[in-house]
N, C-alpha and C positions, 0 to 999 in steps of 0.2 A: 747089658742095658745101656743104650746110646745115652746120650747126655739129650739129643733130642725129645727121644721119645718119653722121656722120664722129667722135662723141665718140674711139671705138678704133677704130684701123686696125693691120691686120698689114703689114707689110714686110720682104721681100724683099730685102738690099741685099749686094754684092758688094765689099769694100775691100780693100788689102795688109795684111800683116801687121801693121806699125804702125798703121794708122788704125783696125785691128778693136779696138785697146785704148784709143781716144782717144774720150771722149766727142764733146768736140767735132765729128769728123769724123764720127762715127754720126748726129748731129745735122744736120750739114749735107746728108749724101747723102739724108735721110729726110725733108727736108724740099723737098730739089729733085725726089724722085722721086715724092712728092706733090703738086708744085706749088704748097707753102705755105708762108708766109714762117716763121722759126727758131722765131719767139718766140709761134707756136701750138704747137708744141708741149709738151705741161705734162710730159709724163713718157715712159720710154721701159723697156722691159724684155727683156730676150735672151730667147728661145722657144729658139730652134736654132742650134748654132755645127758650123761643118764650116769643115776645112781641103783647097783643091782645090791639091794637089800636082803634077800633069799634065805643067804644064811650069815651066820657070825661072823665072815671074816669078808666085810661089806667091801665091794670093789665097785668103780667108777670105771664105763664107758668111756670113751673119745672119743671123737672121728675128726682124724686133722688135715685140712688141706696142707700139704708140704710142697715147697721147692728145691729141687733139686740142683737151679742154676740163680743164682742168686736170688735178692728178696723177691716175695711175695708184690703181686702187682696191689698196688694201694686200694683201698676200697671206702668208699665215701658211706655217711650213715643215710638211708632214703630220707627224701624231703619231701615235703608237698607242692607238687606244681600241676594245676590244674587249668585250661583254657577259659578263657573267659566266656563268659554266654555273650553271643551276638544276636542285633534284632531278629525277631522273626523267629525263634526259636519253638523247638517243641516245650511244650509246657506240661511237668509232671507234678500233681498236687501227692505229696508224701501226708497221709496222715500217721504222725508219732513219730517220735525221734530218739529212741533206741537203736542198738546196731543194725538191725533192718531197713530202718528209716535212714540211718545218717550213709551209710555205703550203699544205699540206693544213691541218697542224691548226689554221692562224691563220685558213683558210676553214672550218672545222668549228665556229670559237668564233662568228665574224660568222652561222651558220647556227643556232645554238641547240645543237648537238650537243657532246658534250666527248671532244677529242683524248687520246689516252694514245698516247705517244711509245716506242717501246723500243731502245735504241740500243748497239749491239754494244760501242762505242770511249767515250771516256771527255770528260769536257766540253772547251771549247774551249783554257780554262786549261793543265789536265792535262795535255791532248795535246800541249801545244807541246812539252812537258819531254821528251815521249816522243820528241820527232823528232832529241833529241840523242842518244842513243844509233846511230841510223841513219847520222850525219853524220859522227861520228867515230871509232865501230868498228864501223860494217857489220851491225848488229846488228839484226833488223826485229822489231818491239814486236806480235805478229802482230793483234792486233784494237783498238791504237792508232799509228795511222802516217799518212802524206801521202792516204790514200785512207777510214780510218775513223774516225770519229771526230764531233763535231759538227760540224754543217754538211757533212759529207762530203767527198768530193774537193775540192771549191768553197773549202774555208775559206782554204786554203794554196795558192791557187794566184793566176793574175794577177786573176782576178775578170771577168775579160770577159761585160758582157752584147751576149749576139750580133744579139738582132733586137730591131727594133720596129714590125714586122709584128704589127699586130694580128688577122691570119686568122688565127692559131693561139690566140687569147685575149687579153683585157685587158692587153697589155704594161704600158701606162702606172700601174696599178694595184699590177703588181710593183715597178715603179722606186718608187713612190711609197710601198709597205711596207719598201723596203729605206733610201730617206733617213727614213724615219719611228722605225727604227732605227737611225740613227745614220751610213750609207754619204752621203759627199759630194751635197749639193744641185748639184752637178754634171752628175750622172748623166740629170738631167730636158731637161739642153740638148744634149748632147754626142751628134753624131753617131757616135760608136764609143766609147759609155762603157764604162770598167772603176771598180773599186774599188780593189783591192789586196790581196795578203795579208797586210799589216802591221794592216788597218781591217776586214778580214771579219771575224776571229774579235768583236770588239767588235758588229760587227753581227747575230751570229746569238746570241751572248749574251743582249743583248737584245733579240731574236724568243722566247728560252725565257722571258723574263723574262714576254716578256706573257702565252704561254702558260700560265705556271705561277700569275700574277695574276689571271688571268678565271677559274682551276679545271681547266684542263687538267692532267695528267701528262706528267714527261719520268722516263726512267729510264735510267740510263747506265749501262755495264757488264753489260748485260743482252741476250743473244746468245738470238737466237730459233732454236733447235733442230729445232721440229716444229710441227704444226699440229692442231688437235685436228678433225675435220670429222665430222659427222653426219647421212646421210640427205641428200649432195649439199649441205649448206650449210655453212660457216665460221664453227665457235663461237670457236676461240679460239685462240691464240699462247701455246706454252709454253717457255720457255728453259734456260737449261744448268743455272741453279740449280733447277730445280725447280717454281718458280712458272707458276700459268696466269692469264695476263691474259685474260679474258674481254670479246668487245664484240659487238656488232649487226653487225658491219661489219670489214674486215682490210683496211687498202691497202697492198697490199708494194712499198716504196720504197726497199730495199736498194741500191742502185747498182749499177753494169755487174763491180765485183771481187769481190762477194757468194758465190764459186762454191759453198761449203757451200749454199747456196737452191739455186743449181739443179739442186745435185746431190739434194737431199732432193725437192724437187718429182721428179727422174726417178723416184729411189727407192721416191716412192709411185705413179710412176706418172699425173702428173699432165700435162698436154696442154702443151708448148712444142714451139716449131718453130725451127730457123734462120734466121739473117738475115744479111745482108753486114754487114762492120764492115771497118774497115781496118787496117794494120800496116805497121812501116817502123823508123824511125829520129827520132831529135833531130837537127838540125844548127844548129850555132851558128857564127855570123859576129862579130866585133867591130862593135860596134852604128857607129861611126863610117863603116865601109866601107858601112853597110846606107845608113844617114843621107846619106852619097852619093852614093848611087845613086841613093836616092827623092827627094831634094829637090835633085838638078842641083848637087852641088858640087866644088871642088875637095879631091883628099885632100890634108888636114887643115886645111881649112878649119873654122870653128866654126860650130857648127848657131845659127841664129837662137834669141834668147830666147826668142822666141813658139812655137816649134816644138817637139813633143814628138818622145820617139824616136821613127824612124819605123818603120815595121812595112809588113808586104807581105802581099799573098794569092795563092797560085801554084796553077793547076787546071790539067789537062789532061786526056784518054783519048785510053788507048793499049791497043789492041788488046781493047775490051770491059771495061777496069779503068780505075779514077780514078787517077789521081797526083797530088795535092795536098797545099800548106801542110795544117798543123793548129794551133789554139791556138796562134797565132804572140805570142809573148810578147818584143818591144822593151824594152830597157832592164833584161833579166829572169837567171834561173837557170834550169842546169838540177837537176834534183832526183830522188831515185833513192822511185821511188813502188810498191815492192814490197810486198806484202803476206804473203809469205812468206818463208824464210830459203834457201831453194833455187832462188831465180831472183834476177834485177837488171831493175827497169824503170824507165824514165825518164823525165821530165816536165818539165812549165815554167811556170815561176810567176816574177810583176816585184809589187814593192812599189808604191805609190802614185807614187809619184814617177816608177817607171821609170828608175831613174839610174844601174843599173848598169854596164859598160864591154860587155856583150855583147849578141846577141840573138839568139833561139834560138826554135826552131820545129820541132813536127813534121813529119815529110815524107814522106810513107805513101802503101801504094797498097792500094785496095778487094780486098777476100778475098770470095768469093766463097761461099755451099755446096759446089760440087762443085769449089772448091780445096781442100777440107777430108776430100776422098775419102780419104786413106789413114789417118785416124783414124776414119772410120765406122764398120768394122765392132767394135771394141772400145768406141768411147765414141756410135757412134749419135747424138743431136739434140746434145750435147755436143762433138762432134765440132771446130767451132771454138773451144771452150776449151781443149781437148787442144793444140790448133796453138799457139793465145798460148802459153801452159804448155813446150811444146817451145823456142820461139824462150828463154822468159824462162829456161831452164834453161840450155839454150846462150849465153847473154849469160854467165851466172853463172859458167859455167866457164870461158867466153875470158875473163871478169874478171879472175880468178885467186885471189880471195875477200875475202869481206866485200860490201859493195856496189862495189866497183871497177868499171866499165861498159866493154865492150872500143869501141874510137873507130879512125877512120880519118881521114885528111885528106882532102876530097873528091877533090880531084886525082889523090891517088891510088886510092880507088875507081873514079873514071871509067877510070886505066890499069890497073885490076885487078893491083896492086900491094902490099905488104906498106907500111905508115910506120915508115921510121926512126924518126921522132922527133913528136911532135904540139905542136900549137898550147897557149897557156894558154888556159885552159878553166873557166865557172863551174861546173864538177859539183866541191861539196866531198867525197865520198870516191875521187874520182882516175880517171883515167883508165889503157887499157893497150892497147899498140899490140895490134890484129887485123885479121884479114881479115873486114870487115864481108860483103863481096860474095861470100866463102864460106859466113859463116854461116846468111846468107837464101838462101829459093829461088830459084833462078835466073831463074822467070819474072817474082820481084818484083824483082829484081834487073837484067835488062833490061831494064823497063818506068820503072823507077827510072836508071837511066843515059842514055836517052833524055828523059827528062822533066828530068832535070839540065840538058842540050843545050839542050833548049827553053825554059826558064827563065834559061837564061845569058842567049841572046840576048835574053828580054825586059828581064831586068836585068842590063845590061853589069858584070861585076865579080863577080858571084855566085856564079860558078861560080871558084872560088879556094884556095891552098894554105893558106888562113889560117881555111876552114872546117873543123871538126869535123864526122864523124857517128858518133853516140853511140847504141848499142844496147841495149836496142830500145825504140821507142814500141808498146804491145801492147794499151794499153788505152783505145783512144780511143772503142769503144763496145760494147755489149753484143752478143755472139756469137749469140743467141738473143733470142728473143721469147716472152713468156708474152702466150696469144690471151688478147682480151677480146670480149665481143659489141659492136658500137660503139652501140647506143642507149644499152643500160643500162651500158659499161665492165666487166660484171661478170667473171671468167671462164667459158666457157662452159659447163663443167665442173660448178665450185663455185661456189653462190649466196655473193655476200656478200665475195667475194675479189676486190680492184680492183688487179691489176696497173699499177703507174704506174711513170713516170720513165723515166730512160736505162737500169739493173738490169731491165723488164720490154722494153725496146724501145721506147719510144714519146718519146725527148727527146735529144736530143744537147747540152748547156749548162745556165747555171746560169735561164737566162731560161726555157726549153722546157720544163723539168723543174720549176718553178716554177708555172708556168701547166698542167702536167700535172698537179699535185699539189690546185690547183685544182678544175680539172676532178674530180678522182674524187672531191675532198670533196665538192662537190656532187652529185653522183651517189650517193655512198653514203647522205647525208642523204636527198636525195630520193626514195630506197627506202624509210625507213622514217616522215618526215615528211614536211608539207606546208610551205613555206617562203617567204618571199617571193620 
């Protein structure tokens, strides 16, 4: 092995938990599984860290960039440096500002074009103030809450980015905008990175910050109403106060709980179709019983330092429908994510740390179109929002009011039985004994009790009287789909109009929806310029 050809080498190395934090020992396995003595190598750097949980004797991944001839060439943390918009620029109207919206328009400024932001809920600050009233009297703030607002769903929630599958676009490029703002240099190693929702809101802050530095526009409190359309193209977005934002270009990146969009889009008449999304439940475990399960311990034994809270992924079909985990949030809340005052919905979000005493997750099964038959004939392509809407109604009134969430002990769901009495539970406006397994349709309801069964046996202990399920999870994706052509993204309908994100159908996360928003900033530019 020349001294040239070997300056960096990557490595591969497999250690326990204590030796994955011991220089020393990285040292040693990198130098035996290279064949070369300690004291060539000059430096050494973490790429990828993964934890294989499997069995009892938990061992830690590495992948380490090494050199072989002295140190490591230095490497800077990414920053934000963005072109400034100059006159004359292509003009793209962004409606909503979740990860769709904000990496559209920070791909819009890297394009020469200048992003104008319009944003129903109020900045990231504001809106925190806004979640107290929901917490502690039931009171939902309707166009600033856990689902509007900056950054969108994503700000207040666990932060999980889900893939780094780059077939769907540049993953590495979104991690690398989002520590460039300010999200943990963590995120670039870390087999199942999140962030938190104590660190997002600071992160999407300063995403408007650069926006608004290079010449873009953000406008907050500004509720897009209608659409101004001319001769089959998209002049412009007008809102509730009266103003019309005029651009070249419209990407609607409202999110999957936007339902005024899609009822204005039927209103005028405009081409959506239905899609499958799923519905179900929250259920939360005390994170120690989850802890193990997943990492082989005895109960109450203390989780290793090294080891985060654990978390799970549970999938099945049964009978042509999915059963599966959702947004499974270790260490986490549950959190009442309504957007109106006449339903209860539920959700999950963990702080950076993950440090809370429970762990919660949703647990749903795929809906179909033509399980959405008996709202067709009154609500037609809407027809699965009606259904969410039905369930979030019925949560609200077995609640009893305010945001109260009616909850079941699994145990007793599985015996289709009423709970005396429920577990402590992180949902802060309360919980109230119901029959969950009344509320739901029956056939989500069998398909969900069978997949309980199957899930027990994979994780011994799961299926237990110390779980919660807490109604309903409703909005785990958008019910419909707004078409786009797929070369030009555009709708096929109206020129100019770029359906994006999870709100048009096309992203389930904050990664997908991010690399969507991407995606149609380029595309709209390159309708009207030429670009590199």
């Amino acid at each position: 092995m020349s001294e040239s050809a070997a300056r960096i080498e990557t490595v591969d190395v497999i250690l326990s938990l204590d030796e994955s934090e011991d220089e020393a020992a990285r040292r040693r396995v990198v130098a035996a599984k290279l064949g070369v003595p300690e004291r060539r190598i000059g430096g050494m750097r973490l790429r990828k860290h993964s934890i294989d949980a499997r069995k009892p004797w938990i061992k830690v991944q590495l992948r380490l960039e090494v050199s072989l001839a002295g140190p490591l060439p230095a490497e800077s943390r990414p920053a934000p440096a963005y072109p400034a918009v100059v006159s004359g620029a292509r003009t793209v109207v962004i409606v909503g500002s979740g990860p769709a919206g904000m990496f559209a328009a920070l791909r819009c400024l890297e394009l020469g074009a200048k992003p104008v932001i319009l944003e129903r809920g109020k900045d990231a600050s504001a809106r925190r103030y806004d979640l107290a009233p929901i917490l502690r009297h039931g009171t939902v703030i309707e166009d600033s809450n856990y689902c509007f607002g900056e950054g969108g769903a994503g700000t207040f929630s666990d932060g999980k980015l889900y893939t780094r599958a780059d077939k769907r676009g540049p993953v590495s490029e979104v991690y690398r905008t989002l520590v460039a703002h300010g999200a943990p240099e963590r995120i670039l190693i870390d087999a199942h990175p999140h962030i938190g929702s104590n660190l997002l809101p600071n992160v999407v802050k300063a995403m408007r910050e650069s926006i608004l530095q290079a010449g873009g526009e953000v406008h907050f409190q500004t509720k897009v109403t209608d659409f101004e359309v001319e001769s089959g193209r998209i002049r412009a977005a007008i809102t509730a106060d009266g103003r019309t934002f005029a651009g070249d270009a419209v990407i609607l990146a409202t999110g999957h709980s936007a339902r005024d969009i899609y009822r204005l889009l039927a209103g005028k008449g405009v081409m959506m179709e239905p899609k499958p999304f799923a519905m179900g439940v929250r259920i939360e475990h005390p994170q120690a019983l989850i802890d193990g399960i997943q990492y082989h311990m005895r109960r109450g034994q203390t989780r290793h330092r090294l080891l985060p809270a654990a978390s799970y992924h549970l999938a099945t079909k049964l009978e042509g429908r999915g059963v599966h985990s959702f947004c499974m949030c270790p260490g986490g809340f549950i959190v009442p994510a309504a957007t109106e005052n006449d339903e209860v919905v539920v959700n999950g979000m963990s702080l950076s740390k993950r440090d809370s005493l429970y762990a919660n997750s949703g647990l749903v099964v795929t809906v179909e179109p033509e399980d959405c038959a008996p709202y067709q004939a009154e609500h037609g392509v809407l027809a699965g929002m009606a259904f969410q809407k039905a369930l979030e109604t019925a949560a609200k009134q077995a609640g009893g009011g305010g945001q109260v969430a009616p909850a079941q002990r699994l145990t007793d769901f599985m015996a289709a039985r009423e709970s005396a009495d429920l577990p402590p539970c992180s949902y802060k406006p309360g919980l109230r004994p119901a029959r969950i397994d009344t509320l739901l349709p029956k056939w989500m309801v069998s398909r969900m009790r069978r997949g309980f069964d199957l899930f027990g046996k994979q994780m011994r202990g799961y299926v237990t009287a110390e779980a919660n399920l807490v109604g309903f999870e409703t909005r785990t994706s958008s019910p419909v789909r707004i078409p786009r052509e797929p070369g030009t993204l555009q709708h096929p309908e109206i020129a100019g109009l770029y359906p994006c994100g999870e709100g048009a159908g096309y992203a389930g996360g904050i990664v997908s929806a991010a690399l969507d928003g991407r995606k149609c900033a380029e595309a709209a530019v390159a309708a009207g310029v030429t670009y590199p």
